[in-house]
N, C-alpha and C positions, 0 to 999 in steps of 0.2 A: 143768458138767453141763447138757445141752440139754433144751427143754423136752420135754413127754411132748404126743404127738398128739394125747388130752382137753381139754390145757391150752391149746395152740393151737387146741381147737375152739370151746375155751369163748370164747378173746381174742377170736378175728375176730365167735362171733355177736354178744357183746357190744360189738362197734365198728358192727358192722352197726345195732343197740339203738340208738343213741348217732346214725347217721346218720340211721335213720327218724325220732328224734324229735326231731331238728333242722329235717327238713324240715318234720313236723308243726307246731316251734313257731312262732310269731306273737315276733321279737323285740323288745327296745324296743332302739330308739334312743334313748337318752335327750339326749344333745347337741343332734339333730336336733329331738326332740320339743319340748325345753326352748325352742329359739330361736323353734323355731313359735310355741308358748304366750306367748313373748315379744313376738313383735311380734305379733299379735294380741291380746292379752289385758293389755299392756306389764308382766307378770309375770316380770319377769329375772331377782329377787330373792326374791321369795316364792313360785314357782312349786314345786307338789308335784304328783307323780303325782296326779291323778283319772279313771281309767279307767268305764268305763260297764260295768254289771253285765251280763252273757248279759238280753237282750231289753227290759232296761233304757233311758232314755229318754236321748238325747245333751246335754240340755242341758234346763233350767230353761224355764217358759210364757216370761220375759221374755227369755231367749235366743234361745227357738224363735223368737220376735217377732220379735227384729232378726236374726235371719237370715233370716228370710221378707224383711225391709223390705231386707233387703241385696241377696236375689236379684233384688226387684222395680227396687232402683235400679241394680243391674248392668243389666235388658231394659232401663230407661228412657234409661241414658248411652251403651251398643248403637245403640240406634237413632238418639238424636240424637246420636253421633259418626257415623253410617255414613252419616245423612241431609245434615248438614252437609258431609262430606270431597265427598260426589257431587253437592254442588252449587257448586263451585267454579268452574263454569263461568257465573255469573251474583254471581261476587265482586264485580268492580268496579260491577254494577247496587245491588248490596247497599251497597255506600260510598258512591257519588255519592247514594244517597235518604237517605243520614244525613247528608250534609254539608250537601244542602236543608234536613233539617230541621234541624241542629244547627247551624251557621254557620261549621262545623272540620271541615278535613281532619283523619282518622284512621283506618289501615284497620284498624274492626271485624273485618271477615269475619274475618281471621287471625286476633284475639284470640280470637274467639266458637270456632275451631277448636282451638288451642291449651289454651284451658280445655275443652271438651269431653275433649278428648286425656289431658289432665293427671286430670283426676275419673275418666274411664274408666281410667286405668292405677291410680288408687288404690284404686276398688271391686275391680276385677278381682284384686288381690293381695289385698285382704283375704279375697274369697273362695276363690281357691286358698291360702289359712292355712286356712279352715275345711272345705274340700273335703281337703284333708294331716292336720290334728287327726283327723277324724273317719275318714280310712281310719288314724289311729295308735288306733285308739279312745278317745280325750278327751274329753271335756268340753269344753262351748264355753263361753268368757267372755271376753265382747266389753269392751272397755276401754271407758268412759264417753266418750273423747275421741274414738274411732274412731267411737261410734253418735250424737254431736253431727255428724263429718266424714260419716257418713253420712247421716244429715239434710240436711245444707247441699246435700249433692251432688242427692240427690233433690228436693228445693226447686228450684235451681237447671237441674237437666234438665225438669220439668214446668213452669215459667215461659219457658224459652230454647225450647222444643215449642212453647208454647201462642203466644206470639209470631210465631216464624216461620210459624207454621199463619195465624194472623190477619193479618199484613204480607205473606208470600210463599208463598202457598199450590202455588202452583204448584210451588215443588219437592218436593211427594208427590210429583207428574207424573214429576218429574225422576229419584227415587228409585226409581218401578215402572218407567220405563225403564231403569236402571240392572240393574235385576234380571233382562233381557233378555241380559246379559253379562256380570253374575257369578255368577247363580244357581248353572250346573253347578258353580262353584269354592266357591261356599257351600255348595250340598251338601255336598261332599267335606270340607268343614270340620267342617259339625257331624255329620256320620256320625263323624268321628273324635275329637271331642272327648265324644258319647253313647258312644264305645267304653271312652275311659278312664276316663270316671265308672261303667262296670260292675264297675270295680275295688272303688272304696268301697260298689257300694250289692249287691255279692254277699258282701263280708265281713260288713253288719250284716242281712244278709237271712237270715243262714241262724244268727242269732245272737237274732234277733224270736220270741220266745216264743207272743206270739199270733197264731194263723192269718190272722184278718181282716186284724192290720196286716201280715203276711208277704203276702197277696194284695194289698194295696192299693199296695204296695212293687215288687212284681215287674209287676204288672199296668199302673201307672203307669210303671215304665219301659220294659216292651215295646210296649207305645201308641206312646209319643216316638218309640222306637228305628222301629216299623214304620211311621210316618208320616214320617221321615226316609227311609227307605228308598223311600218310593213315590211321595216327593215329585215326584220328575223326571218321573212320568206328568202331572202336571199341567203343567210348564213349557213355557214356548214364545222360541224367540230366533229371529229370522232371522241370528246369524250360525253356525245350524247349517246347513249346503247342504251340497248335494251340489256334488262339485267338476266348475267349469266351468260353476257357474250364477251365480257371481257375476260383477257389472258391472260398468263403469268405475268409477273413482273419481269423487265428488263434483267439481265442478268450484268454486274457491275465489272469493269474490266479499268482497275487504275490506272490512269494517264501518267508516266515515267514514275508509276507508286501511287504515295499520297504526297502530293506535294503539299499540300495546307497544312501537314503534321509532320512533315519532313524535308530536306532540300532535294529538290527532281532527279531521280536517275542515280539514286545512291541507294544504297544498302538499303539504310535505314529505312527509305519511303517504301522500299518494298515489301519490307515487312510490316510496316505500319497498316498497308493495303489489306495486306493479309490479315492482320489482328481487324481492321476494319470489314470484314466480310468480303474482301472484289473475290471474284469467281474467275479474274484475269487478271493478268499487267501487261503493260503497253509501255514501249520503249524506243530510242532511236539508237541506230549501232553508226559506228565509225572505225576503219580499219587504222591502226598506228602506221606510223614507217617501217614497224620491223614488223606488218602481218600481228599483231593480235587485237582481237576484234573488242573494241570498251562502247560505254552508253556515252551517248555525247549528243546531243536534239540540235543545238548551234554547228553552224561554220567554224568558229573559233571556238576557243575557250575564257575569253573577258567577260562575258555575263557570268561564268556558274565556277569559274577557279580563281584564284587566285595567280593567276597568271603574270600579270603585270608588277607582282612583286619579285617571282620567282623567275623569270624571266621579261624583262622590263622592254628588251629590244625586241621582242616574238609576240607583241599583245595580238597584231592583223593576223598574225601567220594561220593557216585552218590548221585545225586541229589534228587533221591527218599525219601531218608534216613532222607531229612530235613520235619518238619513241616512249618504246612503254616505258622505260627507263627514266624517259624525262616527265609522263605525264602523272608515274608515282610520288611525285615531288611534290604536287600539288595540291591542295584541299579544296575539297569539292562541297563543304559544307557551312563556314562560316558563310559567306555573305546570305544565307537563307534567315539570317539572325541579323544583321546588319540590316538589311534590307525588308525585310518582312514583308513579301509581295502580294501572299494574303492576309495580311493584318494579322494571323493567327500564332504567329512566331508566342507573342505574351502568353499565349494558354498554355504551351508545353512545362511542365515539371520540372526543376533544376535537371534532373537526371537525364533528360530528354534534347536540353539545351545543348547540355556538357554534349551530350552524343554527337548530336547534330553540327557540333564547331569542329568534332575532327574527321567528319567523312571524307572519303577519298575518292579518285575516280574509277567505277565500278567495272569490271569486264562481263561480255557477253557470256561468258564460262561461271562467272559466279552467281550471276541473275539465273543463268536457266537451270546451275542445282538449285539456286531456291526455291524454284517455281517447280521443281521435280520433288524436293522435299515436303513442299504442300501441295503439290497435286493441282497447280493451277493451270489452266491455257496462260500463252503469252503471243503477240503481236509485238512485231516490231518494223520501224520503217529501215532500209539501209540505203546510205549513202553510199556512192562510188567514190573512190577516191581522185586527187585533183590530177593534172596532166604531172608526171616525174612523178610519180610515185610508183612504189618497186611493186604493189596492188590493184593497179587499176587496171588491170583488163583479168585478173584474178580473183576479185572480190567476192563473187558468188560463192565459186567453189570451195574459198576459202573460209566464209561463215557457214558453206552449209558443214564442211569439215567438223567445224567445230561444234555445231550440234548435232553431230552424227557419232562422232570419235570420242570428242576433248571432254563431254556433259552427259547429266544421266538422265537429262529428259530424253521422255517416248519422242517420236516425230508425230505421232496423233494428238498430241500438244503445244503444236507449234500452227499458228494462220499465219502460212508464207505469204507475202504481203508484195515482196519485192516483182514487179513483172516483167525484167529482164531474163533473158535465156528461161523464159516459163516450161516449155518443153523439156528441156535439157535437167531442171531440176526434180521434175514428175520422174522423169527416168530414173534420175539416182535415189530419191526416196518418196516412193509413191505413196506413203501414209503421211505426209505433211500437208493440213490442210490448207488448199491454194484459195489465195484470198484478193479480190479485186478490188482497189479504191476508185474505181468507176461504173458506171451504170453501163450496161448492152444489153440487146438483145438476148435475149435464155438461149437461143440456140446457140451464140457465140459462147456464152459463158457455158453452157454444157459443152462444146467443145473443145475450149480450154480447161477441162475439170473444176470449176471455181463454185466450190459450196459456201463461200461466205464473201459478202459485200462488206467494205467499208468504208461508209461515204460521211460527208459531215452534213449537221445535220439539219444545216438548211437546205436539202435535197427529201426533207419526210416528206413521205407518202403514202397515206393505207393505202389506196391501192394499187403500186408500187409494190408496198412492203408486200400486202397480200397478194400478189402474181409472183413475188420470187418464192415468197414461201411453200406456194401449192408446187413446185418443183425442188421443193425441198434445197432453196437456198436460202440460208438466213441471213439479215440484215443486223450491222452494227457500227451505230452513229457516234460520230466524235464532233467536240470535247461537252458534253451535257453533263451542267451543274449546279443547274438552278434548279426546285424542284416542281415549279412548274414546266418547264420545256421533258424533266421527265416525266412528268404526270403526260403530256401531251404525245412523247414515245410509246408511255406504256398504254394508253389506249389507242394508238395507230397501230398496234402489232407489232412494234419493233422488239428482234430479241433479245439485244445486248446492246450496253451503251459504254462508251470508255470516258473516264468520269478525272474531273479532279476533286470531288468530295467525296467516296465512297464509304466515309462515317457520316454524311450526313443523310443522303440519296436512300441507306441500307435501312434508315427507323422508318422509310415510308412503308405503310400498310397499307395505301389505298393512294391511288390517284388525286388531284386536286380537284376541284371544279368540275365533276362528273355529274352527271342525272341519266334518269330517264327523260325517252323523249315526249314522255305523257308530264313528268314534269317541269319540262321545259315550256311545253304547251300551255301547260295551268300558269307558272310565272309569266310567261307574254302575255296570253291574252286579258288576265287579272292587271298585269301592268297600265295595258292599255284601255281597261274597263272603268278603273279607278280614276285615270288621266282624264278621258273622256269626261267624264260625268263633275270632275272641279272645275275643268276649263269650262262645259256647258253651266255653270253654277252659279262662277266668277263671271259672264257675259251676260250673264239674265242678270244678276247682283246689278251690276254697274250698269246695264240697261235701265233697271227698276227706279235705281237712284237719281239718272242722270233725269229720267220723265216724271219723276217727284221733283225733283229743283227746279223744272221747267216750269211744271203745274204754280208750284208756287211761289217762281219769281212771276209768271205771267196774272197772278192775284194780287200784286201788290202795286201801288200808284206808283216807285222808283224801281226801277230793277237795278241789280249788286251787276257791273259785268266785268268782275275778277270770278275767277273760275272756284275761288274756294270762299266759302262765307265763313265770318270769322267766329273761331268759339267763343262762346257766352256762357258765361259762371252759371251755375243753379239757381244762385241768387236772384240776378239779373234776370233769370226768365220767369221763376217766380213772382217778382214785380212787375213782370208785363202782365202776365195775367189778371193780377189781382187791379192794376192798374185800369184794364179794359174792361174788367166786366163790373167795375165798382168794387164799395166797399162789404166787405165781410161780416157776416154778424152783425150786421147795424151799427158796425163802429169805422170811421175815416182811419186809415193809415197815418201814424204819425209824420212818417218820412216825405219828403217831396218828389213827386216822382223825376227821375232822370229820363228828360227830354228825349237827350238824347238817344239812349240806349232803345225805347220805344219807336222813336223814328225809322231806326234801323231795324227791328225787328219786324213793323208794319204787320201786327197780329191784326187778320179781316176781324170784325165783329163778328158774331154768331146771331 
């Protein structure tokens, strides 16, 4: 016998019942919940529902505590991982000033990134446990072990900041330039990650009983959310242009060669330079005791010779102090294999290895045939030599000598670097291009004939760079080697960079992280459009839901007051139904109905 059209009107509204307040309810996951509560709270075993009451407080003073100290050591490990990772471009300066001080090769820099890495991924998941607990509505409790790991971590990042602040301050510099080319992509980060925390903080927002903290909640997170929003008024990169305003590429100028394919300031890395495309080489000069002038970047010779074998009682002595005599004794190329200071030592070819263990120490006389035999510019720094030496008040004249007389480089291939007796040396060869390692006034630098700057290169500036260049002074920044800080020269106008990668820097064809400023515009505002309209989505959602539970806990003779009503099988709702509106078809259910589960469900009659 088929059912009667009442019965079938009553079934479907009653399924209809059963779908509204499914969507209405808040389920638990309890599996989900359980695991959370586990590794956060390491509660695998005694973990019991603790829900938070409607306006109720999510956790205990001493909870709230360590999740304040948690959020604060998430910013602190944030920054010193993002400030560390962007300055990798001054890695191996960071190792060679520990191995002066500490008497051992060891590359820190990696360790110091590696542990930042490691603490940062530990904070960061404990807080997405507490950021998951708290949109499940739980109670927080933080494990004793996790807020000692939280401790160490934040000890840890406030001592590794404060250090690097004190030792290398200069990478802030390094970091606010950085910000120059990842800001738009940072935006876009935290625009999306304020999106999805509107999720947990619109479910306890509409659940805060008192007004003040409901304002202090809502208030506080639209601030963030609009100052994310409006951030990009304030940024500034130059590698946002309009297309067809950018210039050539930097011209590459290797730092004592290539040192990542050869040990610094020997032969070999110069020519490696050169096989690698640099357009220069850059070098440090040091006069001997007996006047001839060798490549030598240290004080001494313990980092880069073999010194302390060949002469074991002379490791301190500077390097000035030996004759050339004594300093052809010594090999200037094993320890680049021993030591491997950019990790790149394994990539050379037996044949390259072999070379590189018996280099020697190089003179200024051989460097500048080489750079005359390929046609290269060359910069070098000179030292003066120490108080007793038979050179020190002779040093000038005595290297320019040498690239005047002794070598068959032009002097229009030389950026005279040194700014002692400047005058004095214009006089004797006025085609050597004079070159300043500091910033002035253009009328001072035109009066000292200075056509080329070289500064380092956290001093960039377009426009800087472009006021010396409209006087036709070019700029060329050292030591750039990552390829983002050169993507960031070559759209500031810079015209040459002295590089310790110049086989890597030389395959770039394009800048990194360039746009238009039309597409810059489209990616924020589209950021912010999309942001917008979930966060408005997600706050009507959880408004909709929270005035449906109200509606109908306030229909029912008991109200539930735990903030989440518990799930109910299909089953179980099915027999409410069929329970309240009688039986089916003309036929009694055989089953008996569960008291209980009806009680609690309290479906009104229709």
């Amino acid at each position: 016998m088929g059912r009667s059209p009442v019965t079938l009107s009553r079934l479907r509204l009653g399924r209809l019942k059963v779908v509204r307040r499914r969507l209405l309810q808040r389920y638990e996951h309890q599996p989900l919940v359980s695991c959370l509560a586990g590794l956060y709270g390491c509660q695998w075993r005694r973990y019991q529902r603790s829900r938070v009451p409607p306006g109720g407080s999510c956790c205990s003073k001493l909870e709230c505590a360590s999740l304040g100290i948690l959020i604060v050591t998430f910013a602190l490990t944030l920054v010193l991982l993002y400030l560390w990772s962007e300055a990798q471009n001054d890695y191996n300066d960071f190792d060679w000033f520990n191995f002066v001080n500490l008497g051992f090769w060891f590359p820190w820099s990696m360790v110091l990134l590696v542990i930042a890495a490691v603490l940062f991924t530990y904070v960061s998941m404990l807080l997405v446990l507490a950021v998951c607990l708290l949109s499940e509505g739980q109670r927080l409790y933080l494990h004793w072990g996790h807020k000692i790991g939280i401790l160490v971590t934040l000890t840890f990042s406030i001592v590794a900041t404060a250090v690097l602040s004190d030792l290398w301050s200069g990478e802030w510099r390094t970091l606010l330039l950085s910000f120059q080319v990842t800001a738009p992509y940072l935006h876009v980060g935290g625009v999306l990650m304020m999106t999805a925390l509107s999720w947990p903080v619109a479910l306890h927002f509409f659940c805060i009983s008192i007004k003040m903290w409901r304002a202090a909640v809502l208030g506080l997170f639209l601030a963030l959310l609009l100052a994310l929003y409006l951030v990009p008024l304030g940024m500034y990169s130059p590698c946002i242009k309009d297309e067809g305003t950018l210039g050539p590429a930097p011209a590459l100028i290797g730092h004592r060669g290539a040192p990542m394919l050869a040990p610094e300031n020997t032969e070999m890395s110069f020519e490696k330079a050169v096989e690698a495309g640099a357009q220069g080489l850059e070098t440090d000069v040091t006069l001997s005791y007996d006047g001839v002038p060798f490549l030598m970047h240290d004080r001494t010779l313990q980092r880069t010779t073999n010194v302390q074998e060949v002469f074991p009682n002379r490791t301190k002595e500077p390097a000035a102090m030996f004759s050339w005599s004594e300093l052809e004794q010594l090999n200037a190329g094993a320890w680049f294999l021993s030591r491997d200071p950019f990790g790149s030592a394994s990539s050379l070819n037996k044949a390259d290895q072999a070379r590189s263990r018996n280099q020697s120490v190089y003179t200024l006389r051989g460097f500048l045939d080489l750079a005359a035999r390929h046609d290269r510019l060359v910069i070098f720094d000179l030292y003066r030599p120490p108080i007793g030496h038979p050179y020190r008040d002779t040093w000038i004249t005595r290297t320019l000598e040498v690239v005047q007389n002794e070598s068959s480089i032009r002097s229009s291939q030389v950026m005279w670097l040194a700014p002692e007796m400047r005058y004095l040396v214009q006089e004797l060869d006025p085609e050597l291009q004079q070159t300043s390692g500091q910033m002035a006034p253009i009328e001072e630098l035109q009066e000292e004939g200075i056509v080329k700057l070289n500064l380092h290169y956290s001093t960039m500036s377009q426009k800087l760079i472009s006021m010396y260049a409209a006087v036709n002074i070019s700029t060329n920044l050292y030591v750039v080697s990552q390829p983002w800080l050169y993507s960031l020269a070559w759209c500031a106008g810079v015209q040459s960079i002295t590089t310790n990668a110049p086989q890597i820097l030389i395959n770039l064809s394009f800048p990194l992280f360039i746009m238009t400023p039309e597409q810059y515009r489209l990616m924020w505002v589209l950021t912010d459009i999309v942001s917008a309209v979930l966060v408005i989505l997600t706050f009507s959602f959880h408004w909709w839901r929270e005035r449906g539970l109200a509606f109908c806990a306030s229909s029912r003779p008991t109200q539930d007051n735990r903030l989440y009503s518990k799930f109910r099988t299909e089953m179980s709702d099915v027999w409410s139904i069929s329970s309240v509106h009688g039986p089916i078809g003309g036929r009694s259910p055989p089953l008996t109905p569960n008291l209980s589960v009806i009680s609690e469900l309290q479906e009104p009659s229709p």
